[in-house]
RODO-2510 file (C-alpha; in nm, 4 decimals, decimal comma):
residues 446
     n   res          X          Y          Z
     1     x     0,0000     0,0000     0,0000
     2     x     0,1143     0,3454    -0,1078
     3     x    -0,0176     0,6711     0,0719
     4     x     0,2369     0,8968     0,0210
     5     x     0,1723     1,2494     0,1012
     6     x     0,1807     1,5921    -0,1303
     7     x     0,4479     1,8145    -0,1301
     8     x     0,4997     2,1423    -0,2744
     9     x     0,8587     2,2168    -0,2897
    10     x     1,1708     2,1770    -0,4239
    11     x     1,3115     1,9741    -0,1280
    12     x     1,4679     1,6401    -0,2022
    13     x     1,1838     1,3976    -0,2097
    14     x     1,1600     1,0178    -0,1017
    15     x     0,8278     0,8242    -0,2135
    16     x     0,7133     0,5870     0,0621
    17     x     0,5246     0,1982     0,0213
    18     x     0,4343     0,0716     0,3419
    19     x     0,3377    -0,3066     0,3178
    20     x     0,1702    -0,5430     0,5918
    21     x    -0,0210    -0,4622     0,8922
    22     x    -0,1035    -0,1820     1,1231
    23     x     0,1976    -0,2107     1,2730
    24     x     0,4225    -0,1755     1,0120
    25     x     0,1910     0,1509     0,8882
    26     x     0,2792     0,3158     1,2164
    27     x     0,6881     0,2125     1,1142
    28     x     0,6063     0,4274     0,8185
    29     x     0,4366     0,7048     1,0046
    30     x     0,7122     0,7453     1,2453
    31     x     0,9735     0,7565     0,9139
    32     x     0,7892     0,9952     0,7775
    33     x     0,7717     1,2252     1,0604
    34     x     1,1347     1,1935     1,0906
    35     x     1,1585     1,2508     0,7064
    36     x     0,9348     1,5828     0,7263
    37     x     1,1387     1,7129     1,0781
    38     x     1,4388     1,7294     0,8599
    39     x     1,3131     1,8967     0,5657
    40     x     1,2296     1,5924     0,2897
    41     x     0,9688     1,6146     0,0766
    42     x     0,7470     1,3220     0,0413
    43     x     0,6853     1,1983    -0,3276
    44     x     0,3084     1,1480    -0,4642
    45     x     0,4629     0,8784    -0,7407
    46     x     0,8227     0,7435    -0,7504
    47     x     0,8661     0,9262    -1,0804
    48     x     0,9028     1,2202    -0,8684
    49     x     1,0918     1,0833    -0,6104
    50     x     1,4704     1,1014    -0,5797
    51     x     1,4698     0,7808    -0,4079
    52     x     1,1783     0,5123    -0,2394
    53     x     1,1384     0,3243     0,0532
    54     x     1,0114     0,0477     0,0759
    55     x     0,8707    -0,0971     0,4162
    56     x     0,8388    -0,4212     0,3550
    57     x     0,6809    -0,7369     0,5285
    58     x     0,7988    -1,1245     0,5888
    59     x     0,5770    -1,3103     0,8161
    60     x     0,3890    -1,5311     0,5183
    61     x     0,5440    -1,6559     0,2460
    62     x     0,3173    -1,4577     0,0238
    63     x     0,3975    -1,1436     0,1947
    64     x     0,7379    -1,2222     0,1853
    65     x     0,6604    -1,2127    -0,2578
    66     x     0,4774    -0,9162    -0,2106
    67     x     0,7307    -0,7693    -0,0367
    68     x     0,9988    -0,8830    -0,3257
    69     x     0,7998    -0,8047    -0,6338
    70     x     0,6922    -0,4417    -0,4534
    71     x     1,0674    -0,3626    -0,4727
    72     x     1,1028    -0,4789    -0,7577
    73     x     0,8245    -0,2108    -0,9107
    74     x     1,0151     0,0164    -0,7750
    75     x     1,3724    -0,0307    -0,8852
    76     x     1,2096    -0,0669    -1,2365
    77     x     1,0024     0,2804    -1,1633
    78     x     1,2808     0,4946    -0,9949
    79     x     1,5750     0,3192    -0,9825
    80     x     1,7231     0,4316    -0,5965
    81     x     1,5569     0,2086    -0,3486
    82     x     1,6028     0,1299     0,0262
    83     x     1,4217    -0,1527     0,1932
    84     x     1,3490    -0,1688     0,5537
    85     x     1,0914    -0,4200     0,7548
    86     x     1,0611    -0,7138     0,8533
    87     x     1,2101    -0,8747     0,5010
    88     x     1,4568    -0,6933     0,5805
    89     x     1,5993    -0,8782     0,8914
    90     x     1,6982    -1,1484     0,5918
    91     x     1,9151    -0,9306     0,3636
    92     x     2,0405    -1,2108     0,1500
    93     x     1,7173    -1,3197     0,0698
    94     x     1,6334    -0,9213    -0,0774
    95     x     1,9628    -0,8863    -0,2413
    96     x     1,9534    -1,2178    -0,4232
    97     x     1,6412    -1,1286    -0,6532
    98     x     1,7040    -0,7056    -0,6035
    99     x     2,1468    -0,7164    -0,5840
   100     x     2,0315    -0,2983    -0,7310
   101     x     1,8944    -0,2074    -0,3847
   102     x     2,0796     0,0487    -0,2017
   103     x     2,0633     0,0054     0,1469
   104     x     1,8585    -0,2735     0,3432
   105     x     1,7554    -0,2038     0,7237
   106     x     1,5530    -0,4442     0,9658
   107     x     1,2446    -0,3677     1,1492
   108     x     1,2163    -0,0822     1,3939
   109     x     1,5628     0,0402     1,2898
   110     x     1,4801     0,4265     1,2464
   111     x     1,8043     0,5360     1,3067
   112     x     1,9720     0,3234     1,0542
   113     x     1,6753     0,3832     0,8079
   114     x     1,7242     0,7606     0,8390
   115     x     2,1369     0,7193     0,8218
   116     x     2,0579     0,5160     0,4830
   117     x     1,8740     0,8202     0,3530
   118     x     2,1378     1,0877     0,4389
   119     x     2,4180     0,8727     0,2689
   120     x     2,1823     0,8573    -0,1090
   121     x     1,9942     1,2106    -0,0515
   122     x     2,1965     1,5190     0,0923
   123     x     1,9207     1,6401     0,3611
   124     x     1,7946     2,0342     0,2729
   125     x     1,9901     2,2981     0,4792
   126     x     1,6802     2,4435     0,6762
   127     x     1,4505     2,1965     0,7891
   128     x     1,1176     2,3024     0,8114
   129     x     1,0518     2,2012     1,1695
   130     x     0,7294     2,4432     1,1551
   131     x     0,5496     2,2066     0,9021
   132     x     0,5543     1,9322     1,1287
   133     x     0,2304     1,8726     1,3631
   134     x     0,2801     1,7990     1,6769
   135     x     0,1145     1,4245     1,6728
   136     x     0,3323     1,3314     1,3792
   137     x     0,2690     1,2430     1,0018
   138     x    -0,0166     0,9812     0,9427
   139     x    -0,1023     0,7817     0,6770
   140     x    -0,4268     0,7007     0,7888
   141     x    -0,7724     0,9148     0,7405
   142     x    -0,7566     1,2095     1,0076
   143     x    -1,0298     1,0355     1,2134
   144     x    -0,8769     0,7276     1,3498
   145     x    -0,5319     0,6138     1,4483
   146     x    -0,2999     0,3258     1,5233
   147     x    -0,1409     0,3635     1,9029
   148     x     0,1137     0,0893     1,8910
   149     x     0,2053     0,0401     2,2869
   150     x     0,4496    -0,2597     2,2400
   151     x     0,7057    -0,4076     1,9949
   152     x     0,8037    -0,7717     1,9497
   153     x     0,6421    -1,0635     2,1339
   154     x     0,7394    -1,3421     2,3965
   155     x     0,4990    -1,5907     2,3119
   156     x     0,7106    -1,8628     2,0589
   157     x     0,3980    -2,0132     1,8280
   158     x     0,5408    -2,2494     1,6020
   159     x     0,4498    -2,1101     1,2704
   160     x     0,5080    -1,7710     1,3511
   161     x     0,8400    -1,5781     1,3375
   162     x     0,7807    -1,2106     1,4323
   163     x     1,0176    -1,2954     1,7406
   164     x     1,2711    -1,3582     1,4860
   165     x     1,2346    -1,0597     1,3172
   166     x     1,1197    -0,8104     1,6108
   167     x     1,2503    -0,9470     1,9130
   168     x     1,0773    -1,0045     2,2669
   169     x     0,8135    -0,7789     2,3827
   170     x     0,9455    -0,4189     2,4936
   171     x     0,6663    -0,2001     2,5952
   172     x     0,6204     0,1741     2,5785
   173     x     0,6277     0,3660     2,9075
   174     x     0,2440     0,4096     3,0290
   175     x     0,2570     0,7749     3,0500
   176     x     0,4262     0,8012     2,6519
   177     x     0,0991     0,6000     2,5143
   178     x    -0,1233     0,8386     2,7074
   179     x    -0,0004     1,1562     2,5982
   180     x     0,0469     1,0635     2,2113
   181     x    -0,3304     0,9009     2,2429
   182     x    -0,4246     1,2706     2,4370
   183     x    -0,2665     1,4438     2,0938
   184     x    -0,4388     1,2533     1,8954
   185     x    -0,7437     1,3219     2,0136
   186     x    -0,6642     1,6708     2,0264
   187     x    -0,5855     1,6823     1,6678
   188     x    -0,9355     1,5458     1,5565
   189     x    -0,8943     1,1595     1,5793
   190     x    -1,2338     0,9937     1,7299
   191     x    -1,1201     0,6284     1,7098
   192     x    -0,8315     0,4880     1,8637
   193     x    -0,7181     0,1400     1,7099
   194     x    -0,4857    -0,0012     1,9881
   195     x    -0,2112    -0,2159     1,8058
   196     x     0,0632    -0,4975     1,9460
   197     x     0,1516    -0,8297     1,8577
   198     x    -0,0137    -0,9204     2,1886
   199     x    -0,1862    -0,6353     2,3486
   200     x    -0,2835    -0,8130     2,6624
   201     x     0,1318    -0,8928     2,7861
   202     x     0,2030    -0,5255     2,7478
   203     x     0,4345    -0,3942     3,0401
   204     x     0,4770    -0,7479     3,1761
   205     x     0,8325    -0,6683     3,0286
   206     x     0,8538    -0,3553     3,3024
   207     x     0,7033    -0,5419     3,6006
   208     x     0,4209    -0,3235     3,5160
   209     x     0,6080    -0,0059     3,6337
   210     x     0,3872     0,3274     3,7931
   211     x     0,3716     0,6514     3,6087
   212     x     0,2174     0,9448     3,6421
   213     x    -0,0496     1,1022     3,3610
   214     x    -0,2748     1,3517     3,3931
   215     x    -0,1550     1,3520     3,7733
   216     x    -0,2457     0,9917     3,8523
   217     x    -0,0909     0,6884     3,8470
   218     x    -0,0966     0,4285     3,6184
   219     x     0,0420     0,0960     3,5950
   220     x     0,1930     0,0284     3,2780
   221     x    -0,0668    -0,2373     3,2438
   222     x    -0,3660    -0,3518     3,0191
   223     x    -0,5880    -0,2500     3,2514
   224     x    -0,4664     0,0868     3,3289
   225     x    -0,4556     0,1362     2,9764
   226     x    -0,7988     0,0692     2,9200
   227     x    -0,8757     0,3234     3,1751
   228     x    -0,6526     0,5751     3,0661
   229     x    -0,7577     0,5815     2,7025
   230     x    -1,1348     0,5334     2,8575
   231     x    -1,1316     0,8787     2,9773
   232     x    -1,0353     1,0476     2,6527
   233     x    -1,3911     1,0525     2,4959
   234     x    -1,3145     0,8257     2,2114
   235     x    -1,4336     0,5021     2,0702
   236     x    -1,1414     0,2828     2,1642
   237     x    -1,0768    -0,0637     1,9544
   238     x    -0,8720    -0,3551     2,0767
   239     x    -0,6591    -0,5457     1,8831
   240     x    -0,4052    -0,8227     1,9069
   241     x    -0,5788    -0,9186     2,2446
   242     x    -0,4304    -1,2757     2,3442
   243     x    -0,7178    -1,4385     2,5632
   244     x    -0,5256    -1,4447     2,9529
   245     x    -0,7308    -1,4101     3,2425
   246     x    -0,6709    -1,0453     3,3210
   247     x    -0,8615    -0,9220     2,9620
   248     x    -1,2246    -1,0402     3,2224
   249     x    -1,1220    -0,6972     3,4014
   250     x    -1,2003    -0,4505     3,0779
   251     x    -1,5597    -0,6211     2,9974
   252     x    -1,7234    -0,4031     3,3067
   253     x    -1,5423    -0,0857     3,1047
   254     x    -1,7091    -0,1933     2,7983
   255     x    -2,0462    -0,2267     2,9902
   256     x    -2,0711     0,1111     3,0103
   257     x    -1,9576     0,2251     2,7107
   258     x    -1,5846     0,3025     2,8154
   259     x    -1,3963     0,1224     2,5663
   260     x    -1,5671     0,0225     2,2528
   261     x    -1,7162    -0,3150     2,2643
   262     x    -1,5325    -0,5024     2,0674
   263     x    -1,1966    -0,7772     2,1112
   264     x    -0,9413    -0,9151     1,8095
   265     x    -0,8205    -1,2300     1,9618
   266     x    -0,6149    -1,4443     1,7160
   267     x    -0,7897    -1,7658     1,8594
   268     x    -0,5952    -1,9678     1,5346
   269     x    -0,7627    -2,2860     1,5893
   270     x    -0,9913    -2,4938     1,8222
   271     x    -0,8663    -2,8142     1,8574
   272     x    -0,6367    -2,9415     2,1635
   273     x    -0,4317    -3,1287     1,9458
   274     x    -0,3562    -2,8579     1,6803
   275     x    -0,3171    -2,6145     1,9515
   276     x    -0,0510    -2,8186     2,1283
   277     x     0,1294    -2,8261     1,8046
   278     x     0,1228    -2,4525     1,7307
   279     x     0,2557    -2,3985     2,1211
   280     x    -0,0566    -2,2229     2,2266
   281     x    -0,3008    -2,2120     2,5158
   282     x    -0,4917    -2,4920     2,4572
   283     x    -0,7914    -2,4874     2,7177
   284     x    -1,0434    -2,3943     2,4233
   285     x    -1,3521    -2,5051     2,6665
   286     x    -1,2956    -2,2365     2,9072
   287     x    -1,2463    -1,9981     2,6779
   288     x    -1,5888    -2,0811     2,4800
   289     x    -1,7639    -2,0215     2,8801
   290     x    -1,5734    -1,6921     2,8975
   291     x    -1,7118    -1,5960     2,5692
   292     x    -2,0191    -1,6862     2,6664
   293     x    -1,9733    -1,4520     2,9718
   294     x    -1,9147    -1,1689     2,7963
   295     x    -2,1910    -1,1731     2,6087
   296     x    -2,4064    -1,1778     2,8649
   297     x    -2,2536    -0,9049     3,0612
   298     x    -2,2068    -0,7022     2,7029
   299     x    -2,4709    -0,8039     2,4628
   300     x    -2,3417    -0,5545     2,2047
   301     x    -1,9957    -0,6943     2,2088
   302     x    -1,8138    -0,8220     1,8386
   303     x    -1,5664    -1,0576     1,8101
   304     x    -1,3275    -1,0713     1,5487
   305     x    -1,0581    -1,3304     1,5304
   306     x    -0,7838    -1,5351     1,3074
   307     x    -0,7893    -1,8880     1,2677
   308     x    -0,5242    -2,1014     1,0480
   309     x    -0,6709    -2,4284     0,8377
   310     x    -0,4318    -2,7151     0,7381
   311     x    -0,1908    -2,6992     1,0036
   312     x     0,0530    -2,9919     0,9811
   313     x    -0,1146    -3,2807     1,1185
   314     x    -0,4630    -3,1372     1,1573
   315     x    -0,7469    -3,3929     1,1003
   316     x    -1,1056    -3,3744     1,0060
   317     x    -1,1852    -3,4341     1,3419
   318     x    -0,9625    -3,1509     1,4444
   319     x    -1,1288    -2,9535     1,1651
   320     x    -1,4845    -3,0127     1,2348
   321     x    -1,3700    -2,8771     1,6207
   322     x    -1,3039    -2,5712     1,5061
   323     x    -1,6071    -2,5527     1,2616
   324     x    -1,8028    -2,6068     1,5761
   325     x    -1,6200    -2,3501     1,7612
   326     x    -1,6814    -2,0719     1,5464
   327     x    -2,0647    -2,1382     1,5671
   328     x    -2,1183    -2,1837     1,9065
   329     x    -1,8857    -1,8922     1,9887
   330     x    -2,0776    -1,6611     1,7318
   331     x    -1,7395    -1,5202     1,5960
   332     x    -1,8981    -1,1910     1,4253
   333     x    -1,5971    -1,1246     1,1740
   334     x    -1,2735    -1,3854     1,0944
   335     x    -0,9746    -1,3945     0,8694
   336     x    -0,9190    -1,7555     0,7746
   337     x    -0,5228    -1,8634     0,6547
   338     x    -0,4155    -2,1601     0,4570
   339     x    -0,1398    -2,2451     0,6473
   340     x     0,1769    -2,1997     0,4611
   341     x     0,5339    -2,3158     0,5114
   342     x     0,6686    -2,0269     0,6421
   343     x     1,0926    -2,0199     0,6253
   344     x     1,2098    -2,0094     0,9658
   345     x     0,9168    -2,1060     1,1577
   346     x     0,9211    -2,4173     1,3683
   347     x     0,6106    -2,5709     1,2447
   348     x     0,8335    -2,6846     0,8715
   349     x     0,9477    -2,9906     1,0666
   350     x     0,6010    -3,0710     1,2116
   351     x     0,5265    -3,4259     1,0834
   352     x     0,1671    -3,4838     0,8847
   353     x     0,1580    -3,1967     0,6492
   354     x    -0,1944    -3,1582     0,5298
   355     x    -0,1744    -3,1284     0,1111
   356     x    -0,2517    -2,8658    -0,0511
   357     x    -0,5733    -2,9744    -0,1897
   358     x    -0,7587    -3,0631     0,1549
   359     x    -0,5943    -2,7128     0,2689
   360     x    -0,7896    -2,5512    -0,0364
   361     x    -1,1384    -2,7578     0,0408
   362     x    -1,0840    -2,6970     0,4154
   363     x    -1,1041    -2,3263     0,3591
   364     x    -1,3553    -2,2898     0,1695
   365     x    -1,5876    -2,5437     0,4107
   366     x    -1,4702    -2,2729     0,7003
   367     x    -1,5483    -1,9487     0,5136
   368     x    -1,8937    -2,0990     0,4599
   369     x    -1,9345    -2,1761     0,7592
   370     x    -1,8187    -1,8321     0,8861
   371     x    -2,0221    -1,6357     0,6285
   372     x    -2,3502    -1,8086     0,7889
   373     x    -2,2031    -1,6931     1,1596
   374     x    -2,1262    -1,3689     1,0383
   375     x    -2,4880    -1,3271     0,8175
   376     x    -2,7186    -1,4557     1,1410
   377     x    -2,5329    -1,1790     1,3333
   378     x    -2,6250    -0,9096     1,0816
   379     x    -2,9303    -0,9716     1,0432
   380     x    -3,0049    -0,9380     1,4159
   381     x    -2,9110    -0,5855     1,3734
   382     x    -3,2003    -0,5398     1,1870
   383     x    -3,4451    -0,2561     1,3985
   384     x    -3,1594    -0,1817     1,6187
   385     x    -3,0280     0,2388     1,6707
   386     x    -2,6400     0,2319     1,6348
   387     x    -2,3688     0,4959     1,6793
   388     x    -2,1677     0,4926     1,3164
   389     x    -1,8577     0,6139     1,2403
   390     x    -1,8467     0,7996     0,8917
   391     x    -1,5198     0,7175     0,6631
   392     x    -1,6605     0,8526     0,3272
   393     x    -1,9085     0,9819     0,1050
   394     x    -2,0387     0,7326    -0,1085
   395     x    -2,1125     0,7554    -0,5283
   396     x    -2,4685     0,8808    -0,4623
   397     x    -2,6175     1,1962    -0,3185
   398     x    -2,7385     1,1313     0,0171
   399     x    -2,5200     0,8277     0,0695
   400     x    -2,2126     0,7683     0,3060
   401     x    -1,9622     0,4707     0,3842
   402     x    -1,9711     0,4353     0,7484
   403     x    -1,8929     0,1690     1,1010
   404     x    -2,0448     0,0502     1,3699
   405     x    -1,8328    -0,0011     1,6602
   406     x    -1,8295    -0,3896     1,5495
   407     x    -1,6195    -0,2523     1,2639
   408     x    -1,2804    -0,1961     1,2529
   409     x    -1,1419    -0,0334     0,9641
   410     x    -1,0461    -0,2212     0,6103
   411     x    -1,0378    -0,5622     0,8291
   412     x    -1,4307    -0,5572     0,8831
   413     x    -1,7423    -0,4645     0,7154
   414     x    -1,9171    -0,1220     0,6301
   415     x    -2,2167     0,0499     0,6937
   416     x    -2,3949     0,1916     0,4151
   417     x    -2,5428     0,4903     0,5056
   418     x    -2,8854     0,7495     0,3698
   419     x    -2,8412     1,0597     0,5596
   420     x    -3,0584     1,4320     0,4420
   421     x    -2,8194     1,5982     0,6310
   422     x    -2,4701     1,6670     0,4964
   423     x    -2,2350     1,4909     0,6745
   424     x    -1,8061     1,4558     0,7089
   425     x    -1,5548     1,1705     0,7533
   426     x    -1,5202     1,1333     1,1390
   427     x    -1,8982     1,2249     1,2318
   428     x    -2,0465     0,9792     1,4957
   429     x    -2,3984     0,9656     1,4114
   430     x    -2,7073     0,7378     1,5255
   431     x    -2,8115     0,5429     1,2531
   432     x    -3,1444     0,2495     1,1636
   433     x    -3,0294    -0,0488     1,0931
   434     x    -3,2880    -0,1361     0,8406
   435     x    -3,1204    -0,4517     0,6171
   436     x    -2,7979    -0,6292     0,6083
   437     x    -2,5731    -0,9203     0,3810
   438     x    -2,3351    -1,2032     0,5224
   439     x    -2,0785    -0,8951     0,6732
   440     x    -2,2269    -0,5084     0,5392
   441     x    -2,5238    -0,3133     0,7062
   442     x    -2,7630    -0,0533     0,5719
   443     x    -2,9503     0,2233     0,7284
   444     x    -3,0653     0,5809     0,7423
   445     x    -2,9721     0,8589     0,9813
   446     x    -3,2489     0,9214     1,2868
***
């Protein structure tokens, strides 16, 4: 994905391509601010760049082509490329299909990123520290924002390597998530989108150390979190939320309305067995009661998870586990993986790989599955009064692309909107539900 920003000047320019997930868009964010504070132009096109960066992402084997062919575009476009990201961390593997590339940086590595820059493009004499808002450079819509509180991750699942390439979990001070999440709300944002590989660990790494915001004290903690960004007015998403005991204490927040009502827990799978093999919590009973819990205590709440299908030595009993999992759990949205063979990841020397062709049926037997799950809930939003988030005018007069809070954005569905009254992206308005598909809503303003 390319969002690069327009400049008007006659600074040296570097065109930005941000691949991969939130995560890696707020890598790109924080580059560009850097870029800006020092005078760079950004580039709307790489024909009018003087170099590109590419951000780049690893963790699938597709991604990891993505990642490759992206630079590739690039070299052939412009010519003067640096690669940073995840890829990254594997050099070798970049410089064997792109040996043009100038410099090649790892994830998280700003400094070396910006030092790669200053050796290909001379920085401009008077930075233009002015132009620079105080929250940073975004390459999201003005109305919502990724807060990433944590890098890396301690957990060690078998087929996943972010450890590899980001290291164990080192979480942001308390107090420095507060006060960028205060400027952002400041500067107009109305939907926080709280982002980690595994938002529920965050400060374990610093025993969960005090600090003072606002003139209270807050534990650098999931909890105090919550309550921290609870107070700033804003629909507040969680993402990335692994399912630990502690993540019971923010459903009484979400009762009333304090944090939006809504948890992404990458659940992956169902089954004991499979989860044994991926080196994940594996009590999927209690988790099914706990779901069940919530529910009751927040009717209103959406669940969105990730599962993987054809994990090596997954059966059709295994299989038909999970299928049963996602009904009785009601999973409102899910992204369903084939499971792929990922370099580096533990699970390649898993015994029983499933082939490709029962990967390929298996997927499409979930997704139908899911599409029911995610249709039933829908329609039982049919009647109901919901705050909606607007994102966009739509092609017709009168009509607008919004969210409900079950909707996160570009991962989830939409809400297609009638409105009389003229409305703007970030508006919170109350909407009629009055139809709905397998994972879109319509209504009309009230």
């Amino acid at each position: 994905m390319s969002q690069p920003l327009s400049e008007f000047s006659t600074a040296p320019s570097v065109g930005i391509v941000s691949l991969g997930c939130p995560k890696a868009l707020v890598d790109s964010e924080r580059i560009i601010t850097r870029l800006r504070a020092e005078g760079y132009a950004i580039s709307p096109n790489y024909d009018g760049a003087d170099l590109v960066l590419v951000n780049t992402c690893g963790f699938l084997d597709s991604a990891r082509n993505e990642s490759l062919d992206a630079i590739g575009e690039a070299i052939s476009s412009n010519g003067r490329v640096i690669v940073t990201g995840c890829l990254g961390a594997e050099p070798d593997v970049i410089e064997a299909r792109h040996p043009k590339v100038l410099a090649i940086t790892g994830p998280q590595q700003y400094e070396q990123v910006m030092d790669a820059v200053h050796q290909h493009l001379t920085p401009p004499h008077n930075p233009h520290r002015d132009l620079l808002p105080e929250t940073g450079l975004k390459l999201t819509p003005r109305h919502y924002a990724y807060l990433k509180i944590s890098e890396g991750c301690n957990n060690r699942c078998s087929f996943c390597i972010i450890p590899k390439l980001r290291g164990d979990l080192a979480s942001r001070p308390i107090h420095h998530v507060l006060n960028e999440a205060e400027k952002l709300v400041d500067a107009g944002v109305k939907e926080l989108l709280v982002i980690s590989q595994d938002t529920s660990a965050y400060g374990l790494d610093l025993k969960y150390a005090p600090q003072t915001w606002r003139g209270n004290a807050y534990e650098t903690r999931f909890l105090d979190l919550a309550k921290g960004l609870s107070s700033l007015g804003v629909w507040t998403r969680m993402h990335y939320v692994y399912p630990y005991p502690h993540v019971d204490n923010i459903i009484p927040m979400m009762a009333e309305g304090l944090i939006t009502p809504y948890l992404d827990i990458p659940f992956q799978h169902a089954s004991r067995n499979v989860l044994k093999a991926m080196k994940r919590p594996a009590n999927q009973d209690r988790v099914l009661e706990r779901i069940k819990q919530w529910r009751r205590d927040v009717p209103d709440l959406a669940i969105r998870s990730t599962f993987i299908v054809g994990f090596p030595g997954e059966t059709e009993e295994d299989f038909e586990i999970l299928l049963d999992f996602i009904a009785e759990a009601k999973i409102d949205r899910a992204g369903c993986f084939k499971y792929e063979n990922v370099a580096h990841a533990d699970s390649q020397s898993l015994p029983s790989h499933v082939p490709d062709d029962v990967k390929e049926e298996r997927w499409h037997r979930f997704m139908q599955v899911q599409s029911e799950v995610s249709a039933n809930r829908a329609s039982d939003q049919i009647g109901s009064l919901q705050d909606v988030i607007i994102d966009a005018a739509g092609e017709a007069s009168g009509e607008y692309i919004a969210r409900s809070k079950a909707d996160a954005p570009e991962v989830d569905g939409m809400v297609y909107l009638q409105s009389d009254a003229a409305l703007n992206p970030g508006d919170i308005v109350s909407a009629k539900i009055t139809a709905a598909d397998s994972y879109d809503l319509y209504g009309e303003t009230v």
